[in-house]
C-alpha positions as CSV (number, residue, x, y, z in Angstrom):
1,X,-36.7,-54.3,-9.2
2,X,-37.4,-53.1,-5.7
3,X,-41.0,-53.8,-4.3
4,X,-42.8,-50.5,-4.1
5,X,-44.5,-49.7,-0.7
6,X,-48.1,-48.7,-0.8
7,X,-48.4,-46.7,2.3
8,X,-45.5,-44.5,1.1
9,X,-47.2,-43.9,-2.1
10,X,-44.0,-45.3,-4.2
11,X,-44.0,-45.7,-7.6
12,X,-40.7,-46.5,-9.3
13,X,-40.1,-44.3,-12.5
14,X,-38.4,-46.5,-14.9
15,X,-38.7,-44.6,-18.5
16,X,-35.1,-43.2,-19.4
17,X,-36.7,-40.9,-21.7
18,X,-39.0,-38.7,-19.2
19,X,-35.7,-38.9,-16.2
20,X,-34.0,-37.1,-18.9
21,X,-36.4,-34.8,-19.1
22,X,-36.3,-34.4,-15.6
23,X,-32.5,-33.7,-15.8
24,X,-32.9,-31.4,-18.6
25,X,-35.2,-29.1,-17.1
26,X,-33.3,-28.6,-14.0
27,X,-30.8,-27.0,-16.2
28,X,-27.9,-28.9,-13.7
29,X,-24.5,-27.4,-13.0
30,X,-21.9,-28.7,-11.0
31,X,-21.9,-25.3,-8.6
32,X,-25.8,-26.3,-7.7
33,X,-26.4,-28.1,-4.8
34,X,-29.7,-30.1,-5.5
35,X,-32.4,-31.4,-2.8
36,X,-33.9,-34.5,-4.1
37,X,-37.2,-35.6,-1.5
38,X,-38.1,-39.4,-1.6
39,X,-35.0,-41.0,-3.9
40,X,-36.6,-44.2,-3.6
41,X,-34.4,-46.8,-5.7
42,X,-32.0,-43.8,-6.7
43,X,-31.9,-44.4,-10.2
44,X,-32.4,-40.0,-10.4
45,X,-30.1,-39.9,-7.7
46,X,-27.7,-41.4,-9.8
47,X,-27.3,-38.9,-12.3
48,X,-28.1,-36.1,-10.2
49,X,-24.9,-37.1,-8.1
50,X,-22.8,-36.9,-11.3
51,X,-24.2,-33.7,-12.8
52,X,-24.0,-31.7,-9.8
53,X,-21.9,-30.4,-6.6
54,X,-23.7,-32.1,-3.7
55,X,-27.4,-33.7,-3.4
56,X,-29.2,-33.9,-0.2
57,X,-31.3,-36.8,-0.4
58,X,-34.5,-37.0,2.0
59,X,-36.1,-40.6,2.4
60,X,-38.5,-41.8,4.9
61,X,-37.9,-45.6,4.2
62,X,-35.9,-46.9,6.4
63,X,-35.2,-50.0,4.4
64,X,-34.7,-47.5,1.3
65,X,-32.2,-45.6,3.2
66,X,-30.4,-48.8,4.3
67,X,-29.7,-49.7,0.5
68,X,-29.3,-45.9,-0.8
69,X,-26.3,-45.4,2.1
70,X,-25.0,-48.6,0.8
71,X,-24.9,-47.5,-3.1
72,X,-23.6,-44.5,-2.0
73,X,-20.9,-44.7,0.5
74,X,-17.9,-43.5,-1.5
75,X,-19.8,-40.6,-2.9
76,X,-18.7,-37.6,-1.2
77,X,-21.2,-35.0,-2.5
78,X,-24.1,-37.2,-1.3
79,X,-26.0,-36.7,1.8
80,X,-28.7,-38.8,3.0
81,X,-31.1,-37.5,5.7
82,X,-33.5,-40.2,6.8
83,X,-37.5,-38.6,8.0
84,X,-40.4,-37.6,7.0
85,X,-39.8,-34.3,4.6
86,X,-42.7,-32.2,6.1
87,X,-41.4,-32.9,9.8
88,X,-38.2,-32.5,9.1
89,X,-36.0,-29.3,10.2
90,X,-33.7,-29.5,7.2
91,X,-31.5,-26.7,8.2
92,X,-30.9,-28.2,11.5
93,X,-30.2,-31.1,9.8
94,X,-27.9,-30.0,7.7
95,X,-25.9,-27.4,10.3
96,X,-23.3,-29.5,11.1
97,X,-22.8,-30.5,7.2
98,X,-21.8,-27.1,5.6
99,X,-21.2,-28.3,2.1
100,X,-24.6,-29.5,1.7
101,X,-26.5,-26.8,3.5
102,X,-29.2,-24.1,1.5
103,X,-29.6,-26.3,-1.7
104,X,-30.6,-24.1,-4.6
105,X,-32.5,-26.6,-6.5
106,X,-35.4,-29.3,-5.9
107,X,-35.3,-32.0,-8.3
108,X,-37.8,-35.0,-7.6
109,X,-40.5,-37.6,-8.0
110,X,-42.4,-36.8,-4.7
111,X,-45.1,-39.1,-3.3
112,X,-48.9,-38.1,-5.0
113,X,-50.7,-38.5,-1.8
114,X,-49.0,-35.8,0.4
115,X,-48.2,-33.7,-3.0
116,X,-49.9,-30.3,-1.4
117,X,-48.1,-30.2,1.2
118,X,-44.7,-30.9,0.2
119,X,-45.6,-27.6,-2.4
120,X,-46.2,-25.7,0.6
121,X,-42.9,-26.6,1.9
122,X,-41.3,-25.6,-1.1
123,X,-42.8,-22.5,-1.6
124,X,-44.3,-21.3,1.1
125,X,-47.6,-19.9,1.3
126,X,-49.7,-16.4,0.1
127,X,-48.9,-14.9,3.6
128,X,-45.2,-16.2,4.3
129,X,-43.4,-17.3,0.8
130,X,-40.4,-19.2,1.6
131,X,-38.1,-17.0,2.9
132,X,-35.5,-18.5,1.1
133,X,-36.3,-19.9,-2.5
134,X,-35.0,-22.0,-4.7
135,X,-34.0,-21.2,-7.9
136,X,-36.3,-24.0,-9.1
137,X,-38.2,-27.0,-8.5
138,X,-38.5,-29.4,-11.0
139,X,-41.4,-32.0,-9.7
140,X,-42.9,-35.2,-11.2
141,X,-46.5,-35.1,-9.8
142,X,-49.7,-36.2,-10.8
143,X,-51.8,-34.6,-14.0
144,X,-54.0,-33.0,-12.2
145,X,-52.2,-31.4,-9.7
146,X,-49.6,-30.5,-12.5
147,X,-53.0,-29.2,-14.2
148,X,-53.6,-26.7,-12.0
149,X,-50.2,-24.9,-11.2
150,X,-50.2,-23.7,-15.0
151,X,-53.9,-23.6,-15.4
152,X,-55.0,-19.9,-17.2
153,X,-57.8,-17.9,-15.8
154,X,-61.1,-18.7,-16.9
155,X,-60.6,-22.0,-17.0
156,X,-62.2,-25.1,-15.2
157,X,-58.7,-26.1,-13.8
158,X,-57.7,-23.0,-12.6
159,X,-58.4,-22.8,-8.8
160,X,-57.0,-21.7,-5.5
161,X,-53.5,-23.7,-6.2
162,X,-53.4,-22.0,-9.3
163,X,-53.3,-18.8,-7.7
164,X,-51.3,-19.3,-5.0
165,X,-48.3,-21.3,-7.2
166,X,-48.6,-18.3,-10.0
167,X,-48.3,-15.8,-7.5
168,X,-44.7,-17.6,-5.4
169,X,-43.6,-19.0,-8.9
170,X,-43.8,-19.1,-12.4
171,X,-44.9,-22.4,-12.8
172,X,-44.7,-24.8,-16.6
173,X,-45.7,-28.0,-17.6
174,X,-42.3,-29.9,-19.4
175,X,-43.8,-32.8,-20.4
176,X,-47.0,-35.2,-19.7
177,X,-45.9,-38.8,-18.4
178,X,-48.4,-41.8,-18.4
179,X,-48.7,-44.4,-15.9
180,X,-46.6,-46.9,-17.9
181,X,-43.3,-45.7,-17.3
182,X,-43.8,-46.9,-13.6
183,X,-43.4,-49.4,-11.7
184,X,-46.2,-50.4,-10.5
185,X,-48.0,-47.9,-12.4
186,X,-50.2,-45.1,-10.3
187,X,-54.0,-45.2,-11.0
188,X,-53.4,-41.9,-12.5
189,X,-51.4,-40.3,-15.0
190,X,-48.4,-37.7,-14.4
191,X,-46.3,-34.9,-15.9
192,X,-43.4,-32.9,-14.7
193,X,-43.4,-29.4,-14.5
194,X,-41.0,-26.8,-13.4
195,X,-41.3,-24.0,-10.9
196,X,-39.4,-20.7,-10.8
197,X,-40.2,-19.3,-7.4
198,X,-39.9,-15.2,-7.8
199,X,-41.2,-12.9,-5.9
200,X,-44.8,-11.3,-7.3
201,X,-44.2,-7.9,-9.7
202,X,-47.1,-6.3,-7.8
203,X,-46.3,-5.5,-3.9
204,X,-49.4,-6.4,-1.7
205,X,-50.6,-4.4,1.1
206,X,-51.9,-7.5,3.0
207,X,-50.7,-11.2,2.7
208,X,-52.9,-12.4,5.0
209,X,-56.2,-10.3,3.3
210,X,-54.7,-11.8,-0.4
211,X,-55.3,-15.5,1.1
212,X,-58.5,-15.1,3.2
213,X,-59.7,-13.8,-0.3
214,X,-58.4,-16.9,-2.4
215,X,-59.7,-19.4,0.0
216,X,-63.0,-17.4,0.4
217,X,-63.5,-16.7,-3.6
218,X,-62.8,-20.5,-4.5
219,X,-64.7,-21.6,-1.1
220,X,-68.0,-22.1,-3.9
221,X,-66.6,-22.1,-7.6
222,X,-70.4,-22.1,-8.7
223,X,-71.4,-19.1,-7.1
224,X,-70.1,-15.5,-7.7
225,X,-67.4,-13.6,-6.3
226,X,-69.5,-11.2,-4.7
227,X,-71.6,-13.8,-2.9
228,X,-68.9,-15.9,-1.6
229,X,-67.1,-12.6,0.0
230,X,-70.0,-11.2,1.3
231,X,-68.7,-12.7,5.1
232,X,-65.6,-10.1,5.0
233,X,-67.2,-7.0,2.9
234,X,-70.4,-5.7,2.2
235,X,-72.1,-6.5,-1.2
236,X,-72.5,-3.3,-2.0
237,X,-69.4,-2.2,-1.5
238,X,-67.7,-5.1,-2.8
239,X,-69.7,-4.2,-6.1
240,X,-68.1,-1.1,-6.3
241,X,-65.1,-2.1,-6.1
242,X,-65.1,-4.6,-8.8
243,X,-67.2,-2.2,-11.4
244,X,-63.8,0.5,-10.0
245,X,-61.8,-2.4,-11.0
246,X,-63.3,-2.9,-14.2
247,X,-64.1,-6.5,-13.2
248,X,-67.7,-8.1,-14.1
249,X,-69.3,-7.9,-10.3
250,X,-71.1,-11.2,-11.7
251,X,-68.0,-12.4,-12.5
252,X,-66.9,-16.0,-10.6
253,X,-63.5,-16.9,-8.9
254,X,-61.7,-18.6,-12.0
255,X,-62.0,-15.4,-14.5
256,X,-60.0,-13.4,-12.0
257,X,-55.9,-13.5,-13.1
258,X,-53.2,-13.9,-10.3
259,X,-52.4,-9.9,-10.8
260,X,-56.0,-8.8,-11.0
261,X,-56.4,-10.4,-7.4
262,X,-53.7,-8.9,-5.8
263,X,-55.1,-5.9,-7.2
264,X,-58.6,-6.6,-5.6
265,X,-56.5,-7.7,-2.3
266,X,-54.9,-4.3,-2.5
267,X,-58.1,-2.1,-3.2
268,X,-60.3,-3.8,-0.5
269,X,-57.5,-3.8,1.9
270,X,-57.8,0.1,1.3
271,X,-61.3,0.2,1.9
272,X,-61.0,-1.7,5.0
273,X,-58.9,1.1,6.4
274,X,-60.5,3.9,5.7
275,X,-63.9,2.8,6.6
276,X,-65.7,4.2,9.5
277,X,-65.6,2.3,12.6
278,X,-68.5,0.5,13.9
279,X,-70.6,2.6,16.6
């Protein structure tokens, strides 16, 4: 077994029955062309090489990229790309390869530690969504995390990553993994879920109003919605608005749906515009 690197967060999934989980929730075809970020040993790699068209493989070990171009050297369909995922430009790097270029599907055990941000790559954000999504993401990731992509309104896991996942993709847990079937095992436990980026049913007037909202609403999960927005719209008003909106004004960020805040978004966005300027 390869020694796992700490300061890469690595963590070697050995448990055949959760990677074929992993393979059956990506719903693989040979037309898909599959990005896989942080192959590690490539025991996925594997049998994502043999179920699909091409897989673009992103590593930042060099040593692991050593050994990966060495088990896969006569595989034609398989593309390594050595970096850091979140630095990289992958369509620069993959202009001059044509075959491999605009995978269609993620499929991958990322590292826990830089988890966010690698979704935000993914994804994109509330104000730009990836202009270019996948058709899905299939992710091993820690609980918690996992947690809160799926997490239902109202609950005490359902947050600001709730809302923004919920409103790029429809997100799913597939199936709860402990930390035994690594090696070494993580401190926490994990599960994989699946993402189906789409865009939102419900048009939004203002991207950038709908995320300045979510990251002011969640800013104080204790304290009501109308306190913790009182910086970008009076109290009163804002009250209105919610009682307009048939939502409790004492009501906190959590019991607000993904739809119900992009109706909020929208409504405030129209009182912004139409109310008198400041003398």
């Amino acid at each position: 077994m390869v020694k796992a690197r700490k300061r890469f967060g690595q963590h070697w999934l050995r448990d055949e029955q959760i990677l074929h989980r992993i393979l059956e929730a990506g719903e693989l075809q040979k037309p898909d062309r599959v990005l896989e970020v942080g192959p590690g040993t490539g025991r996925l790699t594997r049998w994502l090489v043999s179920l699909v068209g091409g897989v673009v493989a992103v590593e930042i070990d060099r040593d692991r990229c050593r050994q990966l171009q060495s088990d896969f050297e006569t595989e034609e369909t398989f593309l390594l790309v050595q970096g850091d995922f979140l630095d990289l430009d992958l369509d620069a790097k993959l202009a001059p390869h044509p075959f491999f270029q605009y995978p269609n599907k993620v499929v991958a055990n990322i590292p826990y530690y830089i988890t966010g941000p690698i979704l935000e790559r993914l994804l994109g954000t509330l104000r730009r969504p990836n202009p270019r999504p996948y058709e899905s993401i299939v992710l091993l990731l820690q609980k918690d995390v996992a947690d809160r992509l799926y997490a239902r309104p109202g609950t005490r896991t359902f947050g600001a990553l709730s809302v923004r996942a919920q409103f790029l993709a429809d997100c799913e847990l597939i199936c709860p993994v402990p930390a035994k079937a690594f090696k070494p095992p993580p401190k926490v436990e994990s599960a994989v879920v699946r993402l189906r980026p789409r865009p939102f049913p419900i048009p939004v007037r203002s991207p950038a109003l709908l995320d300045q909202l979510v990251k002011l609403g969640f800013a104080q999960k204790r304290k009501m919605l109308r306190n913790n927005l009182k910086s970008l719209i009076d109290r009163a008003v804002l009250t209105e608005v919610l009682t307009e909106l048939h939502i409790n004004p004492e009501a906190r960020a959590e019991a607000l749906s993904v739809p119900t805040w992009v109706t909020l978004s929208n409504r405030i966005s129209e009182v912004m515009e139409t109310a008198p300027a400041q003398p």
